[in-house]
Steps between C-alpha positions, in 0.01 A plus 500: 500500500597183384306244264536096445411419180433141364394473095432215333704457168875507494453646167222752426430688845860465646602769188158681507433576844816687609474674181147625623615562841754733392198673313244482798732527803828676385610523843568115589790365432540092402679285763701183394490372828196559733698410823761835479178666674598296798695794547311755648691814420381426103263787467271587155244290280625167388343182306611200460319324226567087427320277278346139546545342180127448423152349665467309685847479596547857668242398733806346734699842443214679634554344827899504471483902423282538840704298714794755382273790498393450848866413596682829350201672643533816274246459273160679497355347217520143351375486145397222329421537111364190257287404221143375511561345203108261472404598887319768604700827726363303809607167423862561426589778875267247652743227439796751642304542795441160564864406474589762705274410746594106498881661587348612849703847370369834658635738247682802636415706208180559296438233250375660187385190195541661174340258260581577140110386288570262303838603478810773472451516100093551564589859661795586205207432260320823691674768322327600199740675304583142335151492345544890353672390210292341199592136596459252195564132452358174553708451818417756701116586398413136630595667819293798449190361387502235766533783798616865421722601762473809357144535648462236726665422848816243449475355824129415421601319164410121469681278250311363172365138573730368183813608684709231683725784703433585833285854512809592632754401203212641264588860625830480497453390124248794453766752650805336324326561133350857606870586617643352170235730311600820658864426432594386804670124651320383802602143717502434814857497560574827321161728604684806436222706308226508820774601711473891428379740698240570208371190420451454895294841491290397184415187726360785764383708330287185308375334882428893627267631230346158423507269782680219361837323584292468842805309661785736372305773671541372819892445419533854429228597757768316742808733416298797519434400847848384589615817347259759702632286820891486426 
C-alpha cells in the first residue's frame, strides 16, 4: 500500500508526522521521490509525505500532488492534512474539495482531509502530563485560568477578547509556556518533544477515554485503518 501525503507547514508537521508514522504504521517506509513507484516491481508500504508552505498557498499543491498521483498511478490513498485555524472542520476540507473539483481531477486514490482544529499545537496541548506538575507563575496561570487544558478540550479553546493573536498563535503561545514549565523547548521548527512515541500515546489515550482531540482521532482512526488493510 502506498500513501500521498500533503501537510501544511514546512516546519511543524513535516518533522512531526513521519515521526508519528513510524509510531502508528512501522511498516511504511518514506519515499524521496514519489515517481520510483513508476516501477512496478517496487513491492511493500511506502509514503511519500511533502509540505505546502502554509494556507492558503498549498491549495495549488493539492492539485499539483493529484495530477502526479494520478500519473504514477501507485497510490491508494492521497492525504491531505491542515489547520482550521478560525474556520470550522467543514469550512477548511470544503475548500480542498472545491479546488479539487475546479481542477476537473478524478482522483485515483481515496482523498482523506485531515484538518488539524484550530491547529497542530491545539492537539500537543492534549496530553496532560504537562499539567501534573504544580505549575506556578504569572505566565503560565493566565493560561490556565483562561481555559484549563488540563480539563477542557484544546481544540474547543477560544482566545480571550483582549488578545490581538490569531486563536491560532494564542495556542501555540499556551503550549510554548506549558512546554517551558515542564522543562522542555518547544518551536515550530524544532518540535522534537511531541515527536515520541509516548507523548503520541498520551494524546490517545486523552481523545479515547474522554472524547476530545475530536480531529486527531480521526488521524489516528485513519492509520488504524490503513494499517488493518496493508
Amino acid at each position: 500500500m502506498n500513501l500521498y501525503i500533503l501537510v501544511e507547514g514546512r516546519r511543524t508537521e513535516s518533522i512531526v508526522y513521519p515521526s508519528w508514522l513510524g509510531h502508528l504504521l512501522p511498516d511504511f517506509k518514506r519515499i524521496k521521490d514519489p515517481f520510483i513507484l513508476k516501477d512496478k516491481s517496487i513491492k511493500g508500504n511506502h509514503y511519500y509525505l511533502f509540505d505546502g508552505g502554509g494556507y492558503p498557498n498549498m491549495l495549488k499543491d493539492v492539485v499539483a500532488g493529484a495530477m502526479d498521483l494520478n500519473e504514477i498511478g501507485a497510490f491508494d490513498y492521497y492525504i491531505i492534512c491542515l489547520d482550521t485555524d478560525d474556520e470550522d472542520c467543514y469550512e477548511r476540507e470544503q475548500a480542498v474539495l472545491d479546488r479539487l473539483e475546479e481542477s476537473g481531477i478524478e482522483l485515483s486514490a481515496e482523498l482523506v482531509v485531515i484538518t488539524q482544529k484550530v491547529c497542530i499545537e491545539s492537539w500537543f496541548l492534549g496530553n496532560r502530563e504537562l499539567m501534573k506538575k504544580n505549575l506556578r507563575g504569572a505566565d503560565i496561570e493566565k493560561y490556565i485560568n483562561f481555559y484549563d487544558v488540563g480539563e477542557k478540550d484544546p481544540e474547543l479553546m477560544p482566545k480571550p477578547i483582549y488578545s490581538t493573536d490569531s486563536i491560532a498563535m494564542f495556542h501555540y503561545k499556551y503550549l510554548k509556556t506549558l512546554m517551558k514549565k515542564n522543562g522542555m523547548n518547544y518551536t515550530k521548527g524544532r518540535p522534537y518533544e511531541v515527536c515520541s512515541k509516548n507523548y503520541l500515546t498520551e494524546l490517545i489515550l486523552r481523545s479515547f477515554y474522554t472524547g476530545h482531540l475530536e480531529s486527531f482521532a480521526r488521524f489516528v482512526d485513519l492509520c488504524m485503518k490503513i494499517k488493518e488493510r496493508a
